[in-house]
Biopython code that builds the backbone (N, CA, C, O; Angstrom):
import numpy as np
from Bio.PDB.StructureBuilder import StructureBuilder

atoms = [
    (1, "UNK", "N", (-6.814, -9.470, 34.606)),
    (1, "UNK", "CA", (-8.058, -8.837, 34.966)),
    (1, "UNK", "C", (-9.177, -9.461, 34.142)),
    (1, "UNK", "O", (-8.853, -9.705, 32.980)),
    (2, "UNK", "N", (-10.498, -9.790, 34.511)),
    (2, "UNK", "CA", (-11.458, -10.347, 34.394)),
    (2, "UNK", "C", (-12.368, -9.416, 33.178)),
    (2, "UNK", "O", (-13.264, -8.645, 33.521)),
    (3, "UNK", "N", (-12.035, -9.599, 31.946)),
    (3, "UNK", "CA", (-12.932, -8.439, 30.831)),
    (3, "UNK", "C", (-14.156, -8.698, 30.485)),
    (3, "UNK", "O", (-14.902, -7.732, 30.321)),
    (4, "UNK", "N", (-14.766, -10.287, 30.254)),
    (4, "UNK", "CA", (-15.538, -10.845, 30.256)),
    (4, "UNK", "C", (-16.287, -11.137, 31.071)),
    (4, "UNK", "O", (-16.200, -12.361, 30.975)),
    (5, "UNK", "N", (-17.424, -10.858, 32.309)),
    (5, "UNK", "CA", (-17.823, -11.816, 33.027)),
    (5, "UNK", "C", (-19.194, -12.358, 32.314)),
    (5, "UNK", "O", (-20.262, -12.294, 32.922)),
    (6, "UNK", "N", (-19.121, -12.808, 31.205)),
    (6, "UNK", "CA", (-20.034, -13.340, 31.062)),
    (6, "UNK", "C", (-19.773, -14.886, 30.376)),
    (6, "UNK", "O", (-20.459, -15.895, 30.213)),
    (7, "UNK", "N", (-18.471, -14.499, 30.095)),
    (7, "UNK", "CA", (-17.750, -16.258, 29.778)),
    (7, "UNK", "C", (-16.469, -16.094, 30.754)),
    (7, "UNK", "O", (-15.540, -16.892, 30.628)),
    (8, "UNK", "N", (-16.409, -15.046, 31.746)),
    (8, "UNK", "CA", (-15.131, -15.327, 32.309)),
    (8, "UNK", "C", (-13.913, -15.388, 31.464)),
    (8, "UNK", "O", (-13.019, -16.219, 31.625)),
    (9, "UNK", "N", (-13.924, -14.579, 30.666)),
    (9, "UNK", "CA", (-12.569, -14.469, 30.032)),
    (9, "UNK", "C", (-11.704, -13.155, 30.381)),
    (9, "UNK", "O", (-12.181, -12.048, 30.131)),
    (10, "UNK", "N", (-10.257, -13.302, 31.038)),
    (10, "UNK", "CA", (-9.857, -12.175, 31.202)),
    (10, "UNK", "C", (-8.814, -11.985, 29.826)),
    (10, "UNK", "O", (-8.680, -12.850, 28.961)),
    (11, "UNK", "N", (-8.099, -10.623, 29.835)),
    (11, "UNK", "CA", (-7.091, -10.185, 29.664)),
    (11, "UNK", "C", (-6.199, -11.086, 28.264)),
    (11, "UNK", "O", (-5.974, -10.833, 27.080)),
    (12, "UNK", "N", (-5.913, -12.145, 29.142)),
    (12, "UNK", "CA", (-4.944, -12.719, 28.715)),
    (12, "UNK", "C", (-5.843, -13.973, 27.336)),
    (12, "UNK", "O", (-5.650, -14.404, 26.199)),
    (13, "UNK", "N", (-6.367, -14.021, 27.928)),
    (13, "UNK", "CA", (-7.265, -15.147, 27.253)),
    (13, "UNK", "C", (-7.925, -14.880, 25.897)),
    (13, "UNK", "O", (-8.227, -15.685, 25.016)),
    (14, "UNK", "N", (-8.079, -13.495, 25.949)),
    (14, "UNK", "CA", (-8.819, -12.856, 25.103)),
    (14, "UNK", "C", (-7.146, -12.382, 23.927)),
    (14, "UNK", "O", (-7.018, -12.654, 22.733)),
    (15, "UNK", "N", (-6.355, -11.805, 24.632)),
    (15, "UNK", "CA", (-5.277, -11.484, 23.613)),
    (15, "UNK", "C", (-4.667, -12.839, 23.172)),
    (15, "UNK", "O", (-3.647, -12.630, 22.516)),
    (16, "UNK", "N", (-4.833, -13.624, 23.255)),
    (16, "UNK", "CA", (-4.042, -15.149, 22.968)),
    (16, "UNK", "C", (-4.613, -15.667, 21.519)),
    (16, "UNK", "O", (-3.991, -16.196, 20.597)),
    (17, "UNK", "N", (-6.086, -15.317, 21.632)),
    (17, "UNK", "CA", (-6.709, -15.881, 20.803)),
    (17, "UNK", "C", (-6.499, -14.468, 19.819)),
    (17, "UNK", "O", (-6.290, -15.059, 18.759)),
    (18, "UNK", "N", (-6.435, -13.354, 19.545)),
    (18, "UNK", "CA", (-6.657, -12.474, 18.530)),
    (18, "UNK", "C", (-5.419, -12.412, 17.580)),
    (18, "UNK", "O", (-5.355, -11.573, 16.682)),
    (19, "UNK", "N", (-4.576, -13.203, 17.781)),
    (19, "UNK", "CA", (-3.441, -13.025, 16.510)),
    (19, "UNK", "C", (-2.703, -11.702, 16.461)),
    (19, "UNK", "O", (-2.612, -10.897, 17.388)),
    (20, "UNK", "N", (-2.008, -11.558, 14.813)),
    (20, "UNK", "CA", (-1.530, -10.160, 14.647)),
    (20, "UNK", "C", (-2.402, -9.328, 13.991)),
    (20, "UNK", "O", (-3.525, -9.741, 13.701)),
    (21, "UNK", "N", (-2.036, -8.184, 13.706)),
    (21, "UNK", "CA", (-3.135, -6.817, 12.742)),
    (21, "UNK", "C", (-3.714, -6.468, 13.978)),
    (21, "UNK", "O", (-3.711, -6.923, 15.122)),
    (22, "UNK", "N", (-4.326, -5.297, 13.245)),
    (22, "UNK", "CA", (-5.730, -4.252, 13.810)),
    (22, "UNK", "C", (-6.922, -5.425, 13.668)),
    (22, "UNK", "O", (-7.197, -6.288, 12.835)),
    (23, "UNK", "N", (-7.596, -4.877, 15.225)),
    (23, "UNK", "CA", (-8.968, -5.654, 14.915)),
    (23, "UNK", "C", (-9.886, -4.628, 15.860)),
    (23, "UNK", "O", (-9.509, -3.898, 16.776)),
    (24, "UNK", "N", (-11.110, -4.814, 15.362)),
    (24, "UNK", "CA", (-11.936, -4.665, 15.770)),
    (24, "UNK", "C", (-13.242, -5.053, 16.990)),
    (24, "UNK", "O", (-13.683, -6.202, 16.979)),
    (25, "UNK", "N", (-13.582, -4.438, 17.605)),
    (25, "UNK", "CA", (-14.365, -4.973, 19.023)),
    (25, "UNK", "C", (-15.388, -6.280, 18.309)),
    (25, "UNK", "O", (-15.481, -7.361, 18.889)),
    (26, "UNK", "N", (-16.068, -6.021, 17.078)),
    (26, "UNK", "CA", (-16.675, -7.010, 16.343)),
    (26, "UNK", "C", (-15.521, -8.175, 15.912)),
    (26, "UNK", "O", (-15.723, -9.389, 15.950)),
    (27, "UNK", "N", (-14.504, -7.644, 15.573)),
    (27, "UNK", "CA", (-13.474, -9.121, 15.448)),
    (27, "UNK", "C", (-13.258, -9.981, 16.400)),
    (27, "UNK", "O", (-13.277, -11.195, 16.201)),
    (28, "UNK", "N", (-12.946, -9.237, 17.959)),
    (28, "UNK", "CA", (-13.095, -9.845, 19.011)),
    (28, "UNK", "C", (-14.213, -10.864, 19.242)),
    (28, "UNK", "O", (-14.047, -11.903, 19.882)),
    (29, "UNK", "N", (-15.193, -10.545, 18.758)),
    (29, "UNK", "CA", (-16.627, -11.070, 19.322)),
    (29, "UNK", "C", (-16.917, -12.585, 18.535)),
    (29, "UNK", "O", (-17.479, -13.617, 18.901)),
    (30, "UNK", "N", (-16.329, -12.222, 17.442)),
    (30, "UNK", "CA", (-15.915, -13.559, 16.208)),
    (30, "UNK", "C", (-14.888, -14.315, 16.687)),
    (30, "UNK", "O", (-15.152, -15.474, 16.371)),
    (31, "UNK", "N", (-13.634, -14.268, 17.411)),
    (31, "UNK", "CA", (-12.746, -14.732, 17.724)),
    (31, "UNK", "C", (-12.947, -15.675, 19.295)),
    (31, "UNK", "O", (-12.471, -16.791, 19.499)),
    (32, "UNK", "N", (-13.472, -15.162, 19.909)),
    (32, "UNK", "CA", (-13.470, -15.560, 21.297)),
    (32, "UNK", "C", (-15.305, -15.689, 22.269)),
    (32, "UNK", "O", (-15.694, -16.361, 23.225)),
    (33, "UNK", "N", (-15.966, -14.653, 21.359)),
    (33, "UNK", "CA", (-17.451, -14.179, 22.314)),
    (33, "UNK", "C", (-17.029, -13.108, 22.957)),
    (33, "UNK", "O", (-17.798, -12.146, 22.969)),
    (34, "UNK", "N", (-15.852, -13.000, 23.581)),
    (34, "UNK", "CA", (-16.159, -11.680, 24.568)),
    (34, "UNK", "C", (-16.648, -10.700, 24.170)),
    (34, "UNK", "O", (-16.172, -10.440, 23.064)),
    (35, "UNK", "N", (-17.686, -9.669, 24.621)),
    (35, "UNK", "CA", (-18.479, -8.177, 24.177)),
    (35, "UNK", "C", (-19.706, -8.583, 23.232)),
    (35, "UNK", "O", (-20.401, -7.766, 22.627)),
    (36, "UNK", "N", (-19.917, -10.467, 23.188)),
    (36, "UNK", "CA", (-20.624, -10.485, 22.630)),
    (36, "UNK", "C", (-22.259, -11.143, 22.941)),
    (36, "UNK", "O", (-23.015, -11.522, 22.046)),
    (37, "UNK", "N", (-22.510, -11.163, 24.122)),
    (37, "UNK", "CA", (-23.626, -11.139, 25.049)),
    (37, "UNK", "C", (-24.161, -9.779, 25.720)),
    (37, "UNK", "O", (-25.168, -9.269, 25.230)),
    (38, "UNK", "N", (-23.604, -9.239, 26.695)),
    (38, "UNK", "CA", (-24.509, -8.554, 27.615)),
    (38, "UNK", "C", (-24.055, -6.570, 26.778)),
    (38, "UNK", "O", (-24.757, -5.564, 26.669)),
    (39, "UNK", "N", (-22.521, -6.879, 26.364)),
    (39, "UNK", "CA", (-21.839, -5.837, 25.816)),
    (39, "UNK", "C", (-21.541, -4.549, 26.659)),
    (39, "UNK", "O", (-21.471, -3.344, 26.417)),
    (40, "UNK", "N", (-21.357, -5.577, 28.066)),
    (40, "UNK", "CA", (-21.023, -4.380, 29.051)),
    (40, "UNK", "C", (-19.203, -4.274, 29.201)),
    (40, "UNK", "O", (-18.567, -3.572, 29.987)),
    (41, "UNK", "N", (-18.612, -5.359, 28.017)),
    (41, "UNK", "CA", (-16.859, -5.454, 28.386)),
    (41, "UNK", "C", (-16.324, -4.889, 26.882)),
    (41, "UNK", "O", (-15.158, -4.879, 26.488)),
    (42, "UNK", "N", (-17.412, -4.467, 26.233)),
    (42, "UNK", "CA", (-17.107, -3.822, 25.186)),
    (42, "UNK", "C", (-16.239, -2.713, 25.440)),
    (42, "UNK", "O", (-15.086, -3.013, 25.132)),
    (43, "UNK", "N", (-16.359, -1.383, 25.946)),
    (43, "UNK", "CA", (-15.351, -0.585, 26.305)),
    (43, "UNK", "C", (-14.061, -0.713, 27.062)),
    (43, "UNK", "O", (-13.191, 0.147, 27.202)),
    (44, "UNK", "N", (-14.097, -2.147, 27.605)),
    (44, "UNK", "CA", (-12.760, -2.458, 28.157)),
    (44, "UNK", "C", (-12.589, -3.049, 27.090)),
    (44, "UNK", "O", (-11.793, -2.344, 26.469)),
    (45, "UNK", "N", (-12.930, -4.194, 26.296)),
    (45, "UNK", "CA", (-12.081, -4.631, 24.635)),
    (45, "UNK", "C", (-11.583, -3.414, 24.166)),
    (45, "UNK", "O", (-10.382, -3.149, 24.106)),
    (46, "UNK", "N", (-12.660, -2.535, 23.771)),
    (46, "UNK", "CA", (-11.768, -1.431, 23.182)),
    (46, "UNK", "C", (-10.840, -0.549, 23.354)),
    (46, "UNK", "O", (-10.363, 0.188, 22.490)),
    (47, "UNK", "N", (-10.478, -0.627, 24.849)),
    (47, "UNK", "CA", (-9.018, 0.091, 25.306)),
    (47, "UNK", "C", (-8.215, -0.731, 25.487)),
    (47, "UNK", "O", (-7.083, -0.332, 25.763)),
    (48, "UNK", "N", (-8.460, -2.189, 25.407)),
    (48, "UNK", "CA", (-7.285, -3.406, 25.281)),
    (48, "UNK", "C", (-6.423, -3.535, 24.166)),
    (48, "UNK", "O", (-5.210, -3.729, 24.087)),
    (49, "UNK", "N", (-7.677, -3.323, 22.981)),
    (49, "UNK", "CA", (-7.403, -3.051, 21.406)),
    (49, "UNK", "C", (-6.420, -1.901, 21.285)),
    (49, "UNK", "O", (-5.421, -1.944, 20.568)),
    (50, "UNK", "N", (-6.868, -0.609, 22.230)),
    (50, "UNK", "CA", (-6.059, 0.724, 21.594)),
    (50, "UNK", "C", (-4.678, 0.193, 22.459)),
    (50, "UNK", "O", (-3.796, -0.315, 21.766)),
    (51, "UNK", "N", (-4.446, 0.281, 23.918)),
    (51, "UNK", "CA", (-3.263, -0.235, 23.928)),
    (51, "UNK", "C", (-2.235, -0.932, 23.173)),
    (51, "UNK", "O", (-1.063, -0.597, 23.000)),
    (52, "UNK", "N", (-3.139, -2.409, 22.563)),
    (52, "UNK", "CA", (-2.291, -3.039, 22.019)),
    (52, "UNK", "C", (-1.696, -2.565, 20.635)),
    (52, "UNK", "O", (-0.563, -2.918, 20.308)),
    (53, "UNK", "N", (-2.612, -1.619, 19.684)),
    (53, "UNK", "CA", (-2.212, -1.141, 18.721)),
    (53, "UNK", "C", (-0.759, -0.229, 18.899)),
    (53, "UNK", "O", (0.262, -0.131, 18.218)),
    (54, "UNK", "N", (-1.228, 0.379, 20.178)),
    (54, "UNK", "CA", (-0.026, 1.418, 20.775)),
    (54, "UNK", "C", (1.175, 0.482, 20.854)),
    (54, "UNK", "O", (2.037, 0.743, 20.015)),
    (55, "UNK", "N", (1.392, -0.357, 21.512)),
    (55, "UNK", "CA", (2.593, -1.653, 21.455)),
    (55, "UNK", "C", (3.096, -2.000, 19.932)),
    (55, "UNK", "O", (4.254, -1.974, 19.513)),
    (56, "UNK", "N", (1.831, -2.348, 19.190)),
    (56, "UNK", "CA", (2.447, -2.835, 17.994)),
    (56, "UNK", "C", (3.154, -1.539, 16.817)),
    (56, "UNK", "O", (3.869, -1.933, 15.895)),
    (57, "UNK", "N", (2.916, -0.320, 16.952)),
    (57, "UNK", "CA", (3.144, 0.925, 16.536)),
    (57, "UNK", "C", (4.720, 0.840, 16.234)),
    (57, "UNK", "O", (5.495, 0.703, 17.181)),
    (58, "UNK", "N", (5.136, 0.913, 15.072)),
    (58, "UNK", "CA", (6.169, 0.937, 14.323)),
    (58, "UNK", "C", (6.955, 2.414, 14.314)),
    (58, "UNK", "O", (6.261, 3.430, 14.282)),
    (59, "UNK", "N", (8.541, 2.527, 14.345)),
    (59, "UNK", "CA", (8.849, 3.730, 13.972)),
    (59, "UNK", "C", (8.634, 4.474, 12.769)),
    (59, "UNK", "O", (9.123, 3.925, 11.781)),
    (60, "UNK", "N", (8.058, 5.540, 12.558)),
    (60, "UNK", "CA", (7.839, 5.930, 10.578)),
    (60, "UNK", "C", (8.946, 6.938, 10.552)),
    (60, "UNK", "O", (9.360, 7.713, 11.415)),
    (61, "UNK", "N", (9.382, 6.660, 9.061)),
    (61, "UNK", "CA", (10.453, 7.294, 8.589)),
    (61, "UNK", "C", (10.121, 8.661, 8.143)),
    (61, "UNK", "O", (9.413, 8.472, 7.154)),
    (62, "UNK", "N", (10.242, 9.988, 8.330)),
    (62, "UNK", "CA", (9.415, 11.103, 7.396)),
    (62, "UNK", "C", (11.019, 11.392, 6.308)),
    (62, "UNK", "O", (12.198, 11.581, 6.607)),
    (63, "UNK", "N", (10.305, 11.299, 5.047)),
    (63, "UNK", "CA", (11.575, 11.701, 3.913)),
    (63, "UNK", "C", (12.319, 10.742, 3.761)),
    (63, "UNK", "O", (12.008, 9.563, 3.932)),
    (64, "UNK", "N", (13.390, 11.174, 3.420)),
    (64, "UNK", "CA", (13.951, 9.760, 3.085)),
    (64, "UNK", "C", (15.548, 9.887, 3.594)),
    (64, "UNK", "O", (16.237, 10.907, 3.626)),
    (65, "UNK", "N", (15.947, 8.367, 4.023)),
    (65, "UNK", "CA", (17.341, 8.896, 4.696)),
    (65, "UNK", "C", (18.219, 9.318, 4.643)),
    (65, "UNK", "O", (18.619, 8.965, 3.534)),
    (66, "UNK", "N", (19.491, 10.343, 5.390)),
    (66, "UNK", "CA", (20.611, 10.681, 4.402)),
    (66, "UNK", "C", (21.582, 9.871, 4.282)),
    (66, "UNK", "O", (21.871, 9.388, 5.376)),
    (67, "UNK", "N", (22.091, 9.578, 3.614)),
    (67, "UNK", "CA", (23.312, 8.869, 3.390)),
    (67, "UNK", "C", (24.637, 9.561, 3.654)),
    (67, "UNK", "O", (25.639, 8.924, 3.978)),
    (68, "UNK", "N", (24.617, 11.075, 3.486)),
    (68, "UNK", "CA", (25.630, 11.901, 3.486)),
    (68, "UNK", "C", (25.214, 12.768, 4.333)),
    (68, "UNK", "O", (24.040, 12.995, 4.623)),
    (69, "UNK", "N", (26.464, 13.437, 4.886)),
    (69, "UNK", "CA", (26.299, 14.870, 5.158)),
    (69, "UNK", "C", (25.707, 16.145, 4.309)),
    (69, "UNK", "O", (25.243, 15.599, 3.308)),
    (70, "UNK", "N", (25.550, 17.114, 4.220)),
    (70, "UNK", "CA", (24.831, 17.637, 3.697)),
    (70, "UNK", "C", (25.744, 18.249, 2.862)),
    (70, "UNK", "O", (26.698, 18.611, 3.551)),
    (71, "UNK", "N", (25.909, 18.553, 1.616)),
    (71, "UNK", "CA", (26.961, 19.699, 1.140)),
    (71, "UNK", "C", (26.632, 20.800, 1.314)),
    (71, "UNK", "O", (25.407, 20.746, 1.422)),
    (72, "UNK", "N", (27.152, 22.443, 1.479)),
    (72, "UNK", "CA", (26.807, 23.278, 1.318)),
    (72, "UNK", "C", (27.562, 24.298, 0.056)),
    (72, "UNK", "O", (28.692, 24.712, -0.203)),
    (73, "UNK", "N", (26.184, 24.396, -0.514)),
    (73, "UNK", "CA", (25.926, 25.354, -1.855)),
    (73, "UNK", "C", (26.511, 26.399, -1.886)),
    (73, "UNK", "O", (26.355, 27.248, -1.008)),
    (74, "UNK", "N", (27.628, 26.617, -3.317)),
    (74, "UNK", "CA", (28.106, 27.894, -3.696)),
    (74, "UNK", "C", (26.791, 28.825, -4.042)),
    (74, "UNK", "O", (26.201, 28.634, -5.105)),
    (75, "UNK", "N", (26.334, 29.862, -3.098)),
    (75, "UNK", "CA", (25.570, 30.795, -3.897)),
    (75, "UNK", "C", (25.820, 32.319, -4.223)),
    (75, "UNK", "O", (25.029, 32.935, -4.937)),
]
sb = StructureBuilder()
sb.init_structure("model")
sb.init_model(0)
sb.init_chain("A")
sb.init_seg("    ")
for serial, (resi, resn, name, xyz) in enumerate(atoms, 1):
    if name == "N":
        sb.init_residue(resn, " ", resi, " ")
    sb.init_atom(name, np.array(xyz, "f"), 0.0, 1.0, " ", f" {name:<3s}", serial, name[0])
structure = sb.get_structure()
């Protein structure tokens, strides 16, 4: 899909060039130009961005793991 029409950059063109990490709609604009003329593909960068963060989103551990079963306490 076409995100840019002001350099014609879609989709793909635009994620090729941004590497790994979090970035920003201003990082974009440093990286490639797109959002950085008319700033009407700015809100599509920025749901390209949240998607992709959503993709790169890691499992988090809460606590720490068990190794054992649990014993249960004489009380």
């Amino acid at each position: 899909m076409v995100v840019c029409h002001c350099l014609a950059l879609n989709d793909r063109a635009i994620t090729e060039r941004l590497g790994d990490g979090p970035l920003t709609v201003d990082d974009v604009v440093d990286r490639c130009g797109a959002g950085g003329r008319c700033g009407g593909c700015r809100p599509t960068i920025e749901a390209l961005l949240a998607e992709r963060s959503l993709h790169a989103m890691t499992p988090v551990t809460l606590g720490r793991p068990v190794d054992e079963a649990p014993v249960a306490s004489a009380a």
